[in-house]
MARVEX-580619 format. One record per residue: x, y negated, z of N, C-alpha, C, O, CB in turn. Coordinates in steps of 0.1 Angstrom, whole numbers, plus 2048, in hexadecimal, padded with zeros to 3 digits. Glycine has a CB too. Layout:
<recs>
XYZXYZXYZXYZXYZ/...
</recs>
This chain:
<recs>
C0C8B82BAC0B8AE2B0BFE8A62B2BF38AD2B3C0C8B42A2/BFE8972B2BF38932B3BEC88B2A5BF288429DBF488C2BE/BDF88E2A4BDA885297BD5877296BCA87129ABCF88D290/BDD875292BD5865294BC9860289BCC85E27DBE3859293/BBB85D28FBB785528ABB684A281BBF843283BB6854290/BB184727ABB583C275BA5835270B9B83C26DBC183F268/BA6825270B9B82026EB9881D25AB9D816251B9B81327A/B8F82825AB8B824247B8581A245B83816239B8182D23D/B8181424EB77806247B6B802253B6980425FB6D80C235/B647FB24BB547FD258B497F824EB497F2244B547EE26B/B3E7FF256B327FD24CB2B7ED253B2D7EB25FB2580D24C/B257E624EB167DE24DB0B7DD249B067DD23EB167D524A/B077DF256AF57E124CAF07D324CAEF7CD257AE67EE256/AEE7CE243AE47C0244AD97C2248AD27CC246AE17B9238/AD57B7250AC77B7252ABB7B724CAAF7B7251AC77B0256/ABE7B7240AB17B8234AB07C7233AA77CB22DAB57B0223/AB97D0238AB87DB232AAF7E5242AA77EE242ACB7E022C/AB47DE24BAAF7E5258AA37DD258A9C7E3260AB97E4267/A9D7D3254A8F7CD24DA857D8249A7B7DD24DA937C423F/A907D923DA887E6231A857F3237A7C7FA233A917EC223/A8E7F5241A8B803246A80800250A78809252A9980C24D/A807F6255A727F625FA657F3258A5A7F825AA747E926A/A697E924FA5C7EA248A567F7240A4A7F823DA5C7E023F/A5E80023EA56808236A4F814243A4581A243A61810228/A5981324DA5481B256A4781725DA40820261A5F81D25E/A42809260A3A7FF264A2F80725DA2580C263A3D7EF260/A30807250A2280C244A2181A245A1781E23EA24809233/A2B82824DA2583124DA1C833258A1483D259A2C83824B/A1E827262A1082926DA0382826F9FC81D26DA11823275/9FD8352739EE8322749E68232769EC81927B9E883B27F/9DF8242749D88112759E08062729DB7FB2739D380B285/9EE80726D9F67FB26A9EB7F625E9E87FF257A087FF264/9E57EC25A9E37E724D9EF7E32469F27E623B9DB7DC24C/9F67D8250A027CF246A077C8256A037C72619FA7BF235/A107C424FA1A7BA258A1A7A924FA1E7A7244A2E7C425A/A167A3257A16794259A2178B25DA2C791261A0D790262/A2078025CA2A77925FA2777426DA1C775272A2D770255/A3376E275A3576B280A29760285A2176228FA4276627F/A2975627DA1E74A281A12751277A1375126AA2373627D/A0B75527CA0375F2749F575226E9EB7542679FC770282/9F77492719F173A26E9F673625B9F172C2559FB72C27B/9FD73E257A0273424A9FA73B23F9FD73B233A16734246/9EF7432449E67462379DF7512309E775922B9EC74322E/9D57532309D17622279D776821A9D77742179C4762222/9DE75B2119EA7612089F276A2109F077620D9F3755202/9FB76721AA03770224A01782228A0978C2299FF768231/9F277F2289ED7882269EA79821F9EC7A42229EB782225/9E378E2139E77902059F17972009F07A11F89EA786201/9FB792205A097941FCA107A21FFA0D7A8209A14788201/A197A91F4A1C7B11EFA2B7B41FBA2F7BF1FEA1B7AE1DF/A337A7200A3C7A5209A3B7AF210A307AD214A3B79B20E/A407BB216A407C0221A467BE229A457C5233A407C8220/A4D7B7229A5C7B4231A567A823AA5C7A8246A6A7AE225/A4E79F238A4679623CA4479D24CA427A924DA38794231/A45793259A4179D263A497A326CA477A6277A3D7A725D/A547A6265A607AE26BA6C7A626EA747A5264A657B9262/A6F7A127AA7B79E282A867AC286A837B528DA74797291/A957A927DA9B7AF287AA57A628DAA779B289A9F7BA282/AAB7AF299AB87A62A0AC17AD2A5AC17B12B1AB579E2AA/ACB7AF29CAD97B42A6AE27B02ABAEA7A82A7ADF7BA2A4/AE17B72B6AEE7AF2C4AF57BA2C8AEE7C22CDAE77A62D5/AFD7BC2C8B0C7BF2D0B037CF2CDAFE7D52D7B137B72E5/B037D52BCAFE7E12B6AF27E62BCAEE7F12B9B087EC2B7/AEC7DF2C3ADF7E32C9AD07D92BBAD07D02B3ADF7DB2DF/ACB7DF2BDAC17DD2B0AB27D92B9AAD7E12C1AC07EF2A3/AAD7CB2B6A9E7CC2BDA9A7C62B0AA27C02A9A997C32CD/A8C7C82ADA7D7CA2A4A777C32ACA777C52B9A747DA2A0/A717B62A4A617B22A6A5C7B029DA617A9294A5E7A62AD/A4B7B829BA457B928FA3B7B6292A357BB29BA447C3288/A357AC28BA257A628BA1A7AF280A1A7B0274A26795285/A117B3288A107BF27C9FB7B82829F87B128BA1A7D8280/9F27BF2779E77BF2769E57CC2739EA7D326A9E27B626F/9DB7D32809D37DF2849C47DF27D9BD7D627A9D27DE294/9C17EE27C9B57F02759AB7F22809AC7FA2899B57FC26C/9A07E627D9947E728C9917F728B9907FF2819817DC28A/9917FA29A98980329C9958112A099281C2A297F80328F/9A380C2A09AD8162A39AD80F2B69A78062BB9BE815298/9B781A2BB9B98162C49CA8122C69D48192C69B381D2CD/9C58002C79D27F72C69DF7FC2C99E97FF2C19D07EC2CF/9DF7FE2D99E88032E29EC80E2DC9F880E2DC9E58052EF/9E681C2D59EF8272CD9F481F2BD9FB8212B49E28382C8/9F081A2C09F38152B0A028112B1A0C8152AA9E78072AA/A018052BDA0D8002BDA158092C7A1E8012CCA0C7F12BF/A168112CAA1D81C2CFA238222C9A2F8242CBA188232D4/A1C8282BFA1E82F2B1A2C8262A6A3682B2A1A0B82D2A8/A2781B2A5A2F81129EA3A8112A6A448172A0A2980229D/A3D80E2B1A4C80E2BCA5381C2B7A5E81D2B1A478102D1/A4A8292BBA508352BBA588372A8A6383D2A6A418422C1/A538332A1A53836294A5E832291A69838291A4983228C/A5D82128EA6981928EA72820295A7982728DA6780C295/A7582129EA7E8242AAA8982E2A7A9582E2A8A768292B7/A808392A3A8484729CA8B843292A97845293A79850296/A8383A285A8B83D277A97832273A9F83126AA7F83C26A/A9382B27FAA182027DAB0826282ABA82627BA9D811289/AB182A291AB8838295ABA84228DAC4849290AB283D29D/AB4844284ABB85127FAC284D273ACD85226FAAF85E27C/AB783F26AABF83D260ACB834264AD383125AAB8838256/ACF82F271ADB829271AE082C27DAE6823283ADA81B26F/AE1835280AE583C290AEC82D29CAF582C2A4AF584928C/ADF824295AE28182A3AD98192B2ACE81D2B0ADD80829F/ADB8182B9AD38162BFAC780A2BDAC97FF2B7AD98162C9/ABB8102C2AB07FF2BEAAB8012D1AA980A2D9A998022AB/AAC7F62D1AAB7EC2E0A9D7EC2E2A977F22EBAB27DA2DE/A987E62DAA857E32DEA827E72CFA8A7E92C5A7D7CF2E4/A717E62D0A687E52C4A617E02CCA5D7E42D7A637F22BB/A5F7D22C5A507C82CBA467C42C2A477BC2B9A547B92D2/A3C7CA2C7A2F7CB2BAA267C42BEA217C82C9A287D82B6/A207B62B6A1C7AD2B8A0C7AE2AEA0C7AA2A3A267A42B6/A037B32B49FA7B52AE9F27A82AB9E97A42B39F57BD2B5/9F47A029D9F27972999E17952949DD7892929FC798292/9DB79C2929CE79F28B9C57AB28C9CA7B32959D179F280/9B97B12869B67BB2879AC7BE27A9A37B627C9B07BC295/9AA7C32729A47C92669997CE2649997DB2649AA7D0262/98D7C826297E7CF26297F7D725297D7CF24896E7C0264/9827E324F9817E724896D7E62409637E724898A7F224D/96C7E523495D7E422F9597F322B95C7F621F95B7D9221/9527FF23394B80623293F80E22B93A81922A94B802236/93F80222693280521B93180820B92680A20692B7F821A/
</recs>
């Protein structure tokens, strides 16, 4: 006897939502301050702002998933782990929460953060 299959439906994830999952993952990384926007030119309000989502490109093509995030680093980390760290993180929690594959993580280190000391 054979069982046949049958198709129940199919899911969509919107892109605002694979957004949200990168952004929150973006902020559990060491030296992340914040993620910026693309033309990182439109202002210290940008900055400022409470937006986290600001920053985060996604794109999917034929179920493969690529990330580009413009993000601002805390002086005094080292860049290259930082944004290593950010690839590996993303990479992990996007995968697990949507069992897609993600294609790239391209981390565009937009700025750098003199934290005040004193």
């Amino acid at each position: 006897m054979e069982e046949r299959l049958e198709a129940r439906g199919r899911i969509d994830v919107s892109q605002a939502a694979i957004t949200s999952i990168v952004s929150e993952a973006v902020q559990t990384c060491y030296g992340v301050v914040g993620t910026v926007p693309r033309n990182f030119a439109t202002g210290l309000a940008d900055i400022l702002s409470t937006d986290r989502k600001r920053g985060v490109e996604v794109v999917v093509r034929e179920g493969k998933i690529t990330v580009s995030l413009y993000v601002v680093v805390e002086y005094g980390t080292r860049i290259s782990s930082v944004a290593e760290s950010i690839k590996d993180v993303v990479k992990y929690q996007v995968e697990k929460a949507l069992e897609l594959p993600v294609a790239q993580v391209n981390v565009h280190v937009q700025a750098l953060r003199v934290s005040d000391f004193s």
